[in-house]
VEXTORLO-616293 format. One record per residue: residue number from 1; residue in one letter; x, y, z of N, C-alpha, C in turn. Coordinates in steps of 0.1 Angstrom, whole numbers, plus 5000, padded with zeros to 4 digits. Example, Ala and Ser with C-alpha at 12.3 -4.5 7.8 and 13.67 -1.06 7.14 Angstrom:
<nodes>
<node seq="1" type="A" n_east="5132" n_north="4943" n_up="5078" ca_east="5123" ca_north="4955" ca_up="5078" c_east="5132" c_north="4967" c_up="5078"/>
<node seq="2" type="S" n_east="5128" n_north="4978" n_up="5071" ca_east="5137" ca_north="4989" ca_up="5071" c_east="5129" c_north="5000" c_up="5079"/>
</nodes>
This chain:
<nodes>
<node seq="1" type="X" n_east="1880" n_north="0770" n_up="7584" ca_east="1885" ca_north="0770" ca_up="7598" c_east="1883" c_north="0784" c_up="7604"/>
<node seq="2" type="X" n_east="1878" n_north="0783" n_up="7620" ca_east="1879" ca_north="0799" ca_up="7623" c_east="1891" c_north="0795" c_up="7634"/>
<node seq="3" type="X" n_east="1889" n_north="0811" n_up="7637" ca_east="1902" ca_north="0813" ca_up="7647" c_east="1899" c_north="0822" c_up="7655"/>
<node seq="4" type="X" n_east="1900" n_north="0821" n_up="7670" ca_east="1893" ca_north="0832" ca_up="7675" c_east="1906" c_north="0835" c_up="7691"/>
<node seq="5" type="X" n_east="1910" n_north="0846" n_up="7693" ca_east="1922" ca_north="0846" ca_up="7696" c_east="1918" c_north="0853" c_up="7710"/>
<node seq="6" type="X" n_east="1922" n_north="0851" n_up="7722" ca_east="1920" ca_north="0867" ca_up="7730" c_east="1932" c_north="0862" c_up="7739"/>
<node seq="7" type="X" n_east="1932" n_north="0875" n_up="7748" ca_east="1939" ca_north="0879" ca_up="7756" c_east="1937" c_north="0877" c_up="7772"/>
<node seq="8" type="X" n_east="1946" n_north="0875" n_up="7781" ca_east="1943" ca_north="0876" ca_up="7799" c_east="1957" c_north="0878" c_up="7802"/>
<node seq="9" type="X" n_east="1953" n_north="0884" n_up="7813" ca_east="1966" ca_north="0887" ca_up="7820" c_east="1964" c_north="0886" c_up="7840"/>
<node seq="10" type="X" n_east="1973" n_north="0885" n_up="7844" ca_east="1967" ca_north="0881" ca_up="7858" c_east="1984" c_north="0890" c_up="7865"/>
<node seq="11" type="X" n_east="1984" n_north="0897" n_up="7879" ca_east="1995" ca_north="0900" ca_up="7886" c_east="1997" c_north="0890" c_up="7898"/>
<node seq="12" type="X" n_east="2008" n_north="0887" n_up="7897" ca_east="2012" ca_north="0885" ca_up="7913" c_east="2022" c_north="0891" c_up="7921"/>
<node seq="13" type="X" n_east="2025" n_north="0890" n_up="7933" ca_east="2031" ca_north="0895" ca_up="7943" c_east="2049" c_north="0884" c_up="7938"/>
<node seq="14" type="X" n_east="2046" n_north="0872" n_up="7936" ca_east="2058" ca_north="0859" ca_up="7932" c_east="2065" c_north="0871" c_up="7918"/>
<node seq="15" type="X" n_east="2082" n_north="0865" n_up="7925" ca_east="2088" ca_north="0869" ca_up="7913" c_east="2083" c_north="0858" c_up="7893"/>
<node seq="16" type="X" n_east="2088" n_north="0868" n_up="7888" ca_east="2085" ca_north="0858" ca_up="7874" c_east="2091" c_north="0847" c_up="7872"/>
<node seq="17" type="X" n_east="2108" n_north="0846" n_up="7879" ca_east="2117" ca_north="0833" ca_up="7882" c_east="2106" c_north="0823" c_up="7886"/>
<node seq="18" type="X" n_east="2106" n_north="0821" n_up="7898" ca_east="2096" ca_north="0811" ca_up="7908" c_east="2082" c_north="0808" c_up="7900"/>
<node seq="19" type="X" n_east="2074" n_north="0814" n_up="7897" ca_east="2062" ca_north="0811" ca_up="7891" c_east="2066" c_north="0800" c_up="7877"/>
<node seq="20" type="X" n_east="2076" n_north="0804" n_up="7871" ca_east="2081" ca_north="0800" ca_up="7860" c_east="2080" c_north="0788" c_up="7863"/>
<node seq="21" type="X" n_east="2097" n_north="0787" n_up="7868" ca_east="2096" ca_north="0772" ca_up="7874" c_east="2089" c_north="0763" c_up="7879"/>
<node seq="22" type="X" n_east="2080" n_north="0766" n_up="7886" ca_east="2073" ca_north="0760" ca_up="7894" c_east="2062" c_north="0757" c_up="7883"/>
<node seq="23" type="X" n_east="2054" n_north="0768" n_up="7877" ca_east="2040" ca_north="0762" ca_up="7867" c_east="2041" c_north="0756" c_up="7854"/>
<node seq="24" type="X" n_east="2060" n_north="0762" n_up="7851" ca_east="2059" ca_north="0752" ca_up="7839" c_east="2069" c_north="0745" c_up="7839"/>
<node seq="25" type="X" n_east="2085" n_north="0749" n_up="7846" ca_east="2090" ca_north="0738" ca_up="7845" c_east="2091" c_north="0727" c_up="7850"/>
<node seq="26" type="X" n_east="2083" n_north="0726" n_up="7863" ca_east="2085" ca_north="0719" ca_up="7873" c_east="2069" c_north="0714" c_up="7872"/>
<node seq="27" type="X" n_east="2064" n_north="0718" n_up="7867" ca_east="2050" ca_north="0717" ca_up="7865" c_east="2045" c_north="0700" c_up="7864"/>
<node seq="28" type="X" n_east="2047" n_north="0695" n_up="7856" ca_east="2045" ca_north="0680" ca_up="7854" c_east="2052" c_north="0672" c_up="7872"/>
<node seq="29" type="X" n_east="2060" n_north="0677" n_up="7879" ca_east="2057" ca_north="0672" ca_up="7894" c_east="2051" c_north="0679" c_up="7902"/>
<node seq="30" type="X" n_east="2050" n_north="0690" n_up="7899" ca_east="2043" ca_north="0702" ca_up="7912" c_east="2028" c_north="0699" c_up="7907"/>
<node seq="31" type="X" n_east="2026" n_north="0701" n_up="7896" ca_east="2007" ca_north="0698" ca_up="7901" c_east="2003" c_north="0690" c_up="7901"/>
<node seq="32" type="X" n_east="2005" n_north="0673" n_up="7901" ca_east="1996" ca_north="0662" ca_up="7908" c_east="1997" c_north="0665" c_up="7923"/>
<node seq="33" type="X" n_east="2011" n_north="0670" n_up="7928" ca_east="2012" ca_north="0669" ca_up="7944" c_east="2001" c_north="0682" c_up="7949"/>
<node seq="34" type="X" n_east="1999" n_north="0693" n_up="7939" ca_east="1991" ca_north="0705" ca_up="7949" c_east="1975" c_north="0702" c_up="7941"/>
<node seq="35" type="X" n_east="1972" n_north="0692" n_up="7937" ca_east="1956" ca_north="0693" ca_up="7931" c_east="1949" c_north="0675" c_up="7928"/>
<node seq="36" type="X" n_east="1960" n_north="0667" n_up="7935" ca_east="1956" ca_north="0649" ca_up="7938" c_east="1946" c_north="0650" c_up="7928"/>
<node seq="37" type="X" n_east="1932" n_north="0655" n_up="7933" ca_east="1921" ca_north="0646" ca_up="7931" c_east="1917" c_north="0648" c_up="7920"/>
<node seq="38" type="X" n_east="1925" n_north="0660" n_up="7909" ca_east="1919" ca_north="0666" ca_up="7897" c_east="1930" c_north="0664" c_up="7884"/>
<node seq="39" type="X" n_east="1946" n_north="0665" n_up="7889" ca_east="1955" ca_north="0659" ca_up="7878" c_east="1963" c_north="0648" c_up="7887"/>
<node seq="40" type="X" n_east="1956" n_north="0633" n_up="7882" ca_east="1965" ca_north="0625" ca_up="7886" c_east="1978" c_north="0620" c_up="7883"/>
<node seq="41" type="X" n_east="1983" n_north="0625" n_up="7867" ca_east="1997" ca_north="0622" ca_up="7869" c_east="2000" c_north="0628" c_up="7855"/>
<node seq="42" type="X" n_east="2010" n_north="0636" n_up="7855" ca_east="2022" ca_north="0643" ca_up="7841" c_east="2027" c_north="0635" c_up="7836"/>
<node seq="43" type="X" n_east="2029" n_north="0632" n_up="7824" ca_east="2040" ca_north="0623" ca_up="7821" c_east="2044" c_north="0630" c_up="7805"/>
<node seq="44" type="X" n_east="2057" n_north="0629" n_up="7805" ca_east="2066" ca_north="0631" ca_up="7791" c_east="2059" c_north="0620" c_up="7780"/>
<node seq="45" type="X" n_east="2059" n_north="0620" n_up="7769" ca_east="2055" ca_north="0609" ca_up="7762" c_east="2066" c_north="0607" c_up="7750"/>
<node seq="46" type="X" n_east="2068" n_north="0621" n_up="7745" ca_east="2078" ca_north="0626" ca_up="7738" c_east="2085" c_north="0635" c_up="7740"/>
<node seq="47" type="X" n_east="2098" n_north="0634" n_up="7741" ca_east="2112" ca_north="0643" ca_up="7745" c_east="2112" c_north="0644" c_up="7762"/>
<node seq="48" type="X" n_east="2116" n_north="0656" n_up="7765" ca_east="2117" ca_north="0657" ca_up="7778" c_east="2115" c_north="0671" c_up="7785"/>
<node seq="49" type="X" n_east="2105" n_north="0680" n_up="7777" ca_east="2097" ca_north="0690" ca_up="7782" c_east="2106" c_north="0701" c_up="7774"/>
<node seq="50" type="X" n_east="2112" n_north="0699" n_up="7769" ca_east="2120" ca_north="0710" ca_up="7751" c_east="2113" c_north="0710" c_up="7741"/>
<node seq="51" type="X" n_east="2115" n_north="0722" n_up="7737" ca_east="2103" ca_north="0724" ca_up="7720" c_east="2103" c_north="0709" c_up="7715"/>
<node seq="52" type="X" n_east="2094" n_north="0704" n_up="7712" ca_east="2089" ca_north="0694" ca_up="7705" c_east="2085" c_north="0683" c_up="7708"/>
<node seq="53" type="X" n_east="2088" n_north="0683" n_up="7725" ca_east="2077" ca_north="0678" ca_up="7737" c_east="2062" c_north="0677" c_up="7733"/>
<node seq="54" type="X" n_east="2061" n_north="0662" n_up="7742" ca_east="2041" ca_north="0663" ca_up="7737" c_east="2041" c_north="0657" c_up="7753"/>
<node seq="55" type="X" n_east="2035" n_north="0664" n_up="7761" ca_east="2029" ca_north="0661" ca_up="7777" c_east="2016" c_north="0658" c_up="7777"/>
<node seq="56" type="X" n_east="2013" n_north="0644" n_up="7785" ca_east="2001" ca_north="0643" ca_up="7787" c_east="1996" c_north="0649" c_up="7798"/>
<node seq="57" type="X" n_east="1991" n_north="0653" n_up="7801" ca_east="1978" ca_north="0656" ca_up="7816" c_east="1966" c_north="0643" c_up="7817"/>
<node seq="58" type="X" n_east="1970" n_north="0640" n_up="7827" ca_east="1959" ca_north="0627" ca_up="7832" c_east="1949" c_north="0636" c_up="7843"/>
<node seq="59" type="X" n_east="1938" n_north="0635" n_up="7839" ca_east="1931" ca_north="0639" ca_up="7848" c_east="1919" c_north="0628" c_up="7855"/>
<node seq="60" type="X" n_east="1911" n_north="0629" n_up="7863" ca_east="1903" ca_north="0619" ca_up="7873" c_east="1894" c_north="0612" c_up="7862"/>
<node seq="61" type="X" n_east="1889" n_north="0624" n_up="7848" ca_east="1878" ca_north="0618" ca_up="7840" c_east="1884" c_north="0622" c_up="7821"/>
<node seq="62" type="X" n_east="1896" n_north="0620" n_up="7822" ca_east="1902" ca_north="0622" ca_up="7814" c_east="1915" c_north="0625" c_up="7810"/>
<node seq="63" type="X" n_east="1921" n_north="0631" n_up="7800" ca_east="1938" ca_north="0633" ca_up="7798" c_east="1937" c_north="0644" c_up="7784"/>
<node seq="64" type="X" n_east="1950" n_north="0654" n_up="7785" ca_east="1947" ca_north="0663" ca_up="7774" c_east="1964" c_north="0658" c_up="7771"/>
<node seq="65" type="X" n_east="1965" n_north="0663" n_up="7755" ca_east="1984" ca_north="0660" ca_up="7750" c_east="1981" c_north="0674" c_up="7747"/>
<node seq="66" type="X" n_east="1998" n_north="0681" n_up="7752" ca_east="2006" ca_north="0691" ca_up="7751" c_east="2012" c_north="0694" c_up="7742"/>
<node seq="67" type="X" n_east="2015" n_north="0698" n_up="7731" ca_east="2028" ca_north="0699" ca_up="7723" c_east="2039" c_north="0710" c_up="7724"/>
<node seq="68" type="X" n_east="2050" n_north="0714" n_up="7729" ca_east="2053" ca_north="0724" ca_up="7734" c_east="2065" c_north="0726" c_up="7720"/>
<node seq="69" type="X" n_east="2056" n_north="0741" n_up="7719" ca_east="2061" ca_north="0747" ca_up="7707" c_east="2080" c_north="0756" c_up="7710"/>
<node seq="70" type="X" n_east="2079" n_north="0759" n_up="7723" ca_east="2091" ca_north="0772" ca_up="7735" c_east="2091" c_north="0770" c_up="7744"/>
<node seq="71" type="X" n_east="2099" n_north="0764" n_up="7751" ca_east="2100" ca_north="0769" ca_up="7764" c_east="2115" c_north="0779" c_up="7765"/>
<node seq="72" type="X" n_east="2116" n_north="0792" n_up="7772" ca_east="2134" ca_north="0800" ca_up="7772" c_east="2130" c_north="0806" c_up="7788"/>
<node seq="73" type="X" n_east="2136" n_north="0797" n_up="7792" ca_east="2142" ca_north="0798" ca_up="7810" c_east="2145" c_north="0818" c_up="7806"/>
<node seq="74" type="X" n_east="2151" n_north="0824" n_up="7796" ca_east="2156" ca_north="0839" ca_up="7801" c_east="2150" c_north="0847" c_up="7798"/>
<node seq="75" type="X" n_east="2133" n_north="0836" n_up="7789" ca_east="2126" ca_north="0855" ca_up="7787" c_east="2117" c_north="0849" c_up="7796"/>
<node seq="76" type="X" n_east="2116" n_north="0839" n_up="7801" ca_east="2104" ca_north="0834" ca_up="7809" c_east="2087" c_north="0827" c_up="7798"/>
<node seq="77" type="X" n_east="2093" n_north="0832" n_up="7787" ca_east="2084" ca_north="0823" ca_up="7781" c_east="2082" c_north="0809" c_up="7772"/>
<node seq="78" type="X" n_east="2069" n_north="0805" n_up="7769" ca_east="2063" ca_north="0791" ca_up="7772" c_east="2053" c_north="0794" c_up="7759"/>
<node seq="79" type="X" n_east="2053" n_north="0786" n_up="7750" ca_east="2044" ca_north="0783" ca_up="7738" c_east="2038" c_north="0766" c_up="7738"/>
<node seq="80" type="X" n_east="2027" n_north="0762" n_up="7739" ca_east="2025" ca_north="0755" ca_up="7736" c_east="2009" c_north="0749" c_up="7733"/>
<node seq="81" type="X" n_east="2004" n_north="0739" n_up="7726" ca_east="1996" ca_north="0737" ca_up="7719" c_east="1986" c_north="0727" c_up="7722"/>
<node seq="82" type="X" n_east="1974" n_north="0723" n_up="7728" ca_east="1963" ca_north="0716" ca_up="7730" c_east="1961" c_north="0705" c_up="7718"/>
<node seq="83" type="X" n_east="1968" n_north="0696" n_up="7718" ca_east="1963" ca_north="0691" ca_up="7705" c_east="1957" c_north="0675" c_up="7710"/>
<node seq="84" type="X" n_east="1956" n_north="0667" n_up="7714" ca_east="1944" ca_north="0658" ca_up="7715" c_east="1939" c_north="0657" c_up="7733"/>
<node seq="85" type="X" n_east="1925" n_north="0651" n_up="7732" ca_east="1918" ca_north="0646" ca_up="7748" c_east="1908" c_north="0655" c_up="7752"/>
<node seq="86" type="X" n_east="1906" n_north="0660" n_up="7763" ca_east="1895" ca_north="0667" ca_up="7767" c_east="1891" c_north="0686" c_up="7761"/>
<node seq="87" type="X" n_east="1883" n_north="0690" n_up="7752" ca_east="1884" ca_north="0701" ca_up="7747" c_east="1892" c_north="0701" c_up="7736"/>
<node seq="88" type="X" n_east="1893" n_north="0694" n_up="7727" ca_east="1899" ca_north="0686" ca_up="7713" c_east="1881" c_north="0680" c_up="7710"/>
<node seq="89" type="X" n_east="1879" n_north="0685" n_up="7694" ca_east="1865" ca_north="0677" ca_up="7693" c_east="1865" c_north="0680" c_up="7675"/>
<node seq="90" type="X" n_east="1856" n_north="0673" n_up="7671" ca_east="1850" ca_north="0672" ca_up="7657" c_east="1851" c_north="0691" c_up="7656"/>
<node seq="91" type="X" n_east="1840" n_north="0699" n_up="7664" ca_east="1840" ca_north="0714" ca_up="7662" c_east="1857" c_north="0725" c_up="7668"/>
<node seq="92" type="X" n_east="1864" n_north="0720" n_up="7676" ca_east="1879" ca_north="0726" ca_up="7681" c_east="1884" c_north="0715" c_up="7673"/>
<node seq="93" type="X" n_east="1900" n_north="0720" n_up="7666" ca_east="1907" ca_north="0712" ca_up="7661" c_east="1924" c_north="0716" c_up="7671"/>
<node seq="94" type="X" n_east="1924" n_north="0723" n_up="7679" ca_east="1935" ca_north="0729" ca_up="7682" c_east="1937" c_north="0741" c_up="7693"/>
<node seq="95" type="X" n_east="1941" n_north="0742" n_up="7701" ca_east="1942" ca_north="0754" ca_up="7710" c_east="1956" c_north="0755" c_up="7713"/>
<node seq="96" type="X" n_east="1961" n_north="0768" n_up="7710" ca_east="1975" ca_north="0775" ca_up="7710" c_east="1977" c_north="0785" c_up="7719"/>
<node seq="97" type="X" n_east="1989" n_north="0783" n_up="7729" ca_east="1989" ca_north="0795" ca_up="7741" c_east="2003" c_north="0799" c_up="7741"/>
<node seq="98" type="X" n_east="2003" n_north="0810" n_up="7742" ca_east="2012" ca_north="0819" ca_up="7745" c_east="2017" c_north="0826" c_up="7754"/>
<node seq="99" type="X" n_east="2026" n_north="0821" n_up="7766" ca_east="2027" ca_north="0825" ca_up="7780" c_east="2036" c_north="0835" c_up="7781"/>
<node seq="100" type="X" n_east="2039" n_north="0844" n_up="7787" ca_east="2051" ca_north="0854" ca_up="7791" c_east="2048" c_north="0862" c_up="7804"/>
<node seq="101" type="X" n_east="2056" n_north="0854" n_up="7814" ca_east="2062" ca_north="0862" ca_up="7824" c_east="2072" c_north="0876" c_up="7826"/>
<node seq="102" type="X" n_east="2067" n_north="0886" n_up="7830" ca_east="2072" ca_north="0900" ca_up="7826" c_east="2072" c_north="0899" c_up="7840"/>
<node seq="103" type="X" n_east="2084" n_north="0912" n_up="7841" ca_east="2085" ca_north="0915" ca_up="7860" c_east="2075" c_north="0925" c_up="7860"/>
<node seq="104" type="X" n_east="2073" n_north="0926" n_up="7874" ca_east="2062" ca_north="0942" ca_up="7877" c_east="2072" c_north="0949" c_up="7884"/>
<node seq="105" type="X" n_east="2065" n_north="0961" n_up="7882" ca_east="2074" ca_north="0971" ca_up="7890" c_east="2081" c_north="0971" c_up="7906"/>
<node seq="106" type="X" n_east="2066" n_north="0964" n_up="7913" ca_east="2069" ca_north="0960" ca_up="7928" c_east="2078" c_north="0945" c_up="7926"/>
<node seq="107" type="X" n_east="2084" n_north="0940" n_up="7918" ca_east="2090" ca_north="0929" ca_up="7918" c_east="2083" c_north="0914" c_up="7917"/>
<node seq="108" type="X" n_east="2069" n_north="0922" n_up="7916" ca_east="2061" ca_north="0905" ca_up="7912" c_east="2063" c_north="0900" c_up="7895"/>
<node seq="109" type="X" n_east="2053" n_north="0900" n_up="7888" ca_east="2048" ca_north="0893" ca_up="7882" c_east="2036" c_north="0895" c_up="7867"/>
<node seq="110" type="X" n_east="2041" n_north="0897" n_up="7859" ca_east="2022" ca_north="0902" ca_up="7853" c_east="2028" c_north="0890" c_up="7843"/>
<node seq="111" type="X" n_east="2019" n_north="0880" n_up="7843" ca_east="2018" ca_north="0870" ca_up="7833" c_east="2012" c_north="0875" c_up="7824"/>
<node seq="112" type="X" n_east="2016" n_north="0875" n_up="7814" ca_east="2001" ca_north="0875" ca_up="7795" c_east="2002" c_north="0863" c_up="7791"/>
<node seq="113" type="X" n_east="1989" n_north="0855" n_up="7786" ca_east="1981" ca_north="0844" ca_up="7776" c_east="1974" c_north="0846" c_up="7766"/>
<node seq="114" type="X" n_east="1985" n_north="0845" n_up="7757" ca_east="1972" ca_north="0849" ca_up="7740" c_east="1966" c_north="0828" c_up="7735"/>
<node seq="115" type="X" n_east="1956" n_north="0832" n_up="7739" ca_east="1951" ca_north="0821" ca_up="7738" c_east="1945" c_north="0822" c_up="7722"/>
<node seq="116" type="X" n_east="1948" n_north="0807" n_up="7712" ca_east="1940" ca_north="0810" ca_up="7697" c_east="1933" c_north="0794" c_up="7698"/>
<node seq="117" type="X" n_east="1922" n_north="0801" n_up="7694" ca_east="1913" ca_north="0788" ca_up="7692" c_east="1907" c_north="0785" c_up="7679"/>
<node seq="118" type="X" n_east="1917" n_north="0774" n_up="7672" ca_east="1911" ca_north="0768" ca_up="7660" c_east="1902" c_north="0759" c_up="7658"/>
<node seq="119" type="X" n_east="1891" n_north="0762" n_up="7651" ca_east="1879" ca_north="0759" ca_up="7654" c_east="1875" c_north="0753" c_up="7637"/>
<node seq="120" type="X" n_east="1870" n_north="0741" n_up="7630" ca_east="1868" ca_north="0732" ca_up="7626" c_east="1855" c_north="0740" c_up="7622"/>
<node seq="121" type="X" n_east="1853" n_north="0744" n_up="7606" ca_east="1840" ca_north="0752" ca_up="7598" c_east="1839" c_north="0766" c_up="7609"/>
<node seq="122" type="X" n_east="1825" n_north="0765" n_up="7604" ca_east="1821" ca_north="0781" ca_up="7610" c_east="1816" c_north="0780" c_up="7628"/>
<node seq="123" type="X" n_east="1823" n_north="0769" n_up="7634" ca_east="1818" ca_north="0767" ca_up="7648" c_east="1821" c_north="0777" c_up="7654"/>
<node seq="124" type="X" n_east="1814" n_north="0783" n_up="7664" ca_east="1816" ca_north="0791" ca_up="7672" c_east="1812" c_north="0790" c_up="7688"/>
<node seq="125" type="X" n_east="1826" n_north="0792" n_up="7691" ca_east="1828" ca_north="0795" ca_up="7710" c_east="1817" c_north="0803" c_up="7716"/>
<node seq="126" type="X" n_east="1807" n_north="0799" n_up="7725" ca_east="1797" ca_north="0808" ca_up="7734" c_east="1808" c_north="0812" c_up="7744"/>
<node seq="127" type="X" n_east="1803" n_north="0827" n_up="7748" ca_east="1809" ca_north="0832" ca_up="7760" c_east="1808" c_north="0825" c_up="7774"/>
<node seq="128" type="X" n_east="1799" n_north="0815" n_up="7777" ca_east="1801" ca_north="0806" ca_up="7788" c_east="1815" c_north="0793" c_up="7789"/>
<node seq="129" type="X" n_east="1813" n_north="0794" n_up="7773" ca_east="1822" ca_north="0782" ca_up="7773" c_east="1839" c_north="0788" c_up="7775"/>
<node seq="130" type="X" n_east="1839" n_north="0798" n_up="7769" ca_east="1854" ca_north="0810" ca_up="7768" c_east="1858" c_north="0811" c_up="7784"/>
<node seq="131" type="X" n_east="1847" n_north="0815" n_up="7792" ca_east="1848" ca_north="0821" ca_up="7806" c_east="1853" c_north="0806" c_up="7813"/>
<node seq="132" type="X" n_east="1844" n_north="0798" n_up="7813" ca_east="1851" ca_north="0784" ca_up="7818" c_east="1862" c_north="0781" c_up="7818"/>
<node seq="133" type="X" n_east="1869" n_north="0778" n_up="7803" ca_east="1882" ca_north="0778" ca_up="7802" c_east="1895" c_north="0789" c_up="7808"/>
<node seq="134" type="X" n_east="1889" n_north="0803" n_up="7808" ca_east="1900" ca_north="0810" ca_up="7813" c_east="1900" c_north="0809" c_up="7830"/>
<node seq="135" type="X" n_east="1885" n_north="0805" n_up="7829" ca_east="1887" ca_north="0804" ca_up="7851" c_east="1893" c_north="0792" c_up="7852"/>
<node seq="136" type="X" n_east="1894" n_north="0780" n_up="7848" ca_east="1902" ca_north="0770" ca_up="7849" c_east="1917" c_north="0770" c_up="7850"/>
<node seq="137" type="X" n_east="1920" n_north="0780" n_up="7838" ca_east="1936" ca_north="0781" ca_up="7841" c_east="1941" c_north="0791" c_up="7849"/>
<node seq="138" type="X" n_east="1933" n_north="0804" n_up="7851" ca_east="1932" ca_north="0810" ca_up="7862" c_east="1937" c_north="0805" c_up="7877"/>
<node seq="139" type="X" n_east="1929" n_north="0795" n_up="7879" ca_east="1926" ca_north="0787" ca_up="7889" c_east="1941" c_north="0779" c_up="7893"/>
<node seq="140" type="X" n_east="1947" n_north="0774" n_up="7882" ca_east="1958" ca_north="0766" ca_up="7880" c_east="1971" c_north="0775" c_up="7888"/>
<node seq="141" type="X" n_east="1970" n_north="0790" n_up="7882" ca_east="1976" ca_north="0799" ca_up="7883" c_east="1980" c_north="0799" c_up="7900"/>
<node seq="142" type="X" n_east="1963" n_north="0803" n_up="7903" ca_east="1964" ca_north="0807" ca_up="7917" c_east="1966" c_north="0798" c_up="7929"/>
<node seq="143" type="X" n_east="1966" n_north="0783" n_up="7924" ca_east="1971" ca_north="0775" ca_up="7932" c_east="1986" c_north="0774" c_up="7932"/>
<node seq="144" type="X" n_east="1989" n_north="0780" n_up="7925" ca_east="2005" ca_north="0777" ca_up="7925" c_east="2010" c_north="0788" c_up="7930"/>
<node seq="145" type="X" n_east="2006" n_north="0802" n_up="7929" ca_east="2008" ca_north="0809" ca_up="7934" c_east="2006" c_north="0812" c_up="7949"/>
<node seq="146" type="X" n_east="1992" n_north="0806" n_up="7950" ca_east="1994" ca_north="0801" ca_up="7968" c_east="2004" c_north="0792" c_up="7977"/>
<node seq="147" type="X" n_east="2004" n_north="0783" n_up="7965" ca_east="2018" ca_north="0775" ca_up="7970" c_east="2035" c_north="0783" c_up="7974"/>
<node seq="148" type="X" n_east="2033" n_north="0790" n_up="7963" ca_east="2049" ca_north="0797" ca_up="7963" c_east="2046" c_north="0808" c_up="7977"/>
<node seq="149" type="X" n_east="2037" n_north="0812" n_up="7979" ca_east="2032" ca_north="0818" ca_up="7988" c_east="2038" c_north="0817" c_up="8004"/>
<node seq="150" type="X" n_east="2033" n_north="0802" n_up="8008" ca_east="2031" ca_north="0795" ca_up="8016" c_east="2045" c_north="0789" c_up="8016"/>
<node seq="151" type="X" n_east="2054" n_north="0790" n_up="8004" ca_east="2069" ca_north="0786" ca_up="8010" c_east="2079" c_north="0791" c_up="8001"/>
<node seq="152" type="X" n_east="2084" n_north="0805" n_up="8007" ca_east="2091" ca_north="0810" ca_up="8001" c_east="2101" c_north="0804" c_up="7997"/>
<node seq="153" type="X" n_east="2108" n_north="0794" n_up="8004" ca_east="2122" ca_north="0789" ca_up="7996" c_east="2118" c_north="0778" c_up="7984"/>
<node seq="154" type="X" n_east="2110" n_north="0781" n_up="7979" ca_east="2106" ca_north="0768" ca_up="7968" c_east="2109" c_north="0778" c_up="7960"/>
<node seq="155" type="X" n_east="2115" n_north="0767" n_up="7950" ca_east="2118" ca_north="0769" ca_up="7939" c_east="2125" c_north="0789" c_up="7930"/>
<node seq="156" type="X" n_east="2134" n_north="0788" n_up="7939" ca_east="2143" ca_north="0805" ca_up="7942" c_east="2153" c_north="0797" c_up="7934"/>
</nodes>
């Protein structure tokens, strides 16, 4: 098995409170409503979004399952694990993320993601495929953050 681990971090202007709630706890209703055409619907399958939670993601041309290793509302962080559907394959056996919401100095935000990618023999991740994945959740990021944007009293 390999394992290949890195790091991203992204700032926002949104306190760490609000992003929290919104991308992860609230997350299984907030993103079918702000992205329709791409996650059609969240659903719990097991527990109720507490360590040991398995969330699916339905998306238009597929569905990924969650396994959530942490979630702690007071440090603001979120662990959890990719384990079957889209990006699950004979060569990935597993993708493991590690979220933490930190305050910034101006009162925003600096999220860190240690992302580990277990990888099935000596397969190896191309840098096209790495970059894909991190602009995707990127992307996830900044829609939500446009959202909280766009209405300050959500989710305060």
């Amino acid at each position: 098995m390999g394992v290949l681990t890195y790091t991203d971090e992204h700032i926002s202007t949104i306190p760490p409170s609000r992003i929290f709630k919104a991308s992860i706890i609230d997350s299984h209703n907030l993103m079918p409503k702000l992205l329709p055409d791409a996650i059609k619907s969240v659903e719990f399958i097991k527990g109720d979004g507490g360590a040991g939670s398995i969330k699916q993601i339905n998306f238009a041309g597929g569905f990924v399952k969650h396994e959530i290793d942490e979630v702690n509302e007071k440090t603001f962080t979120y662990k959890y694990s990719l384990i079957e559907g889209m990006g699950i394959s004979d060569k990935i056996e597993k993708v493991s993320y590690d979220i933490k919401f930190e305050a910034s100095p101006d009162n925003g935000t600096i999220a860190k993601m240690i992302t580990t990618i277990y990888t099935h023999g000596d397969f190896e991740l191309k840098e096209e495929e790495l970059n894909a994945g991190k602009e995707k959740v990127l992307g996830l990021y900044k829609v939500v953050e446009g959202y909280l944007l766009k209405n300050p009293d959500a989710y305060v």
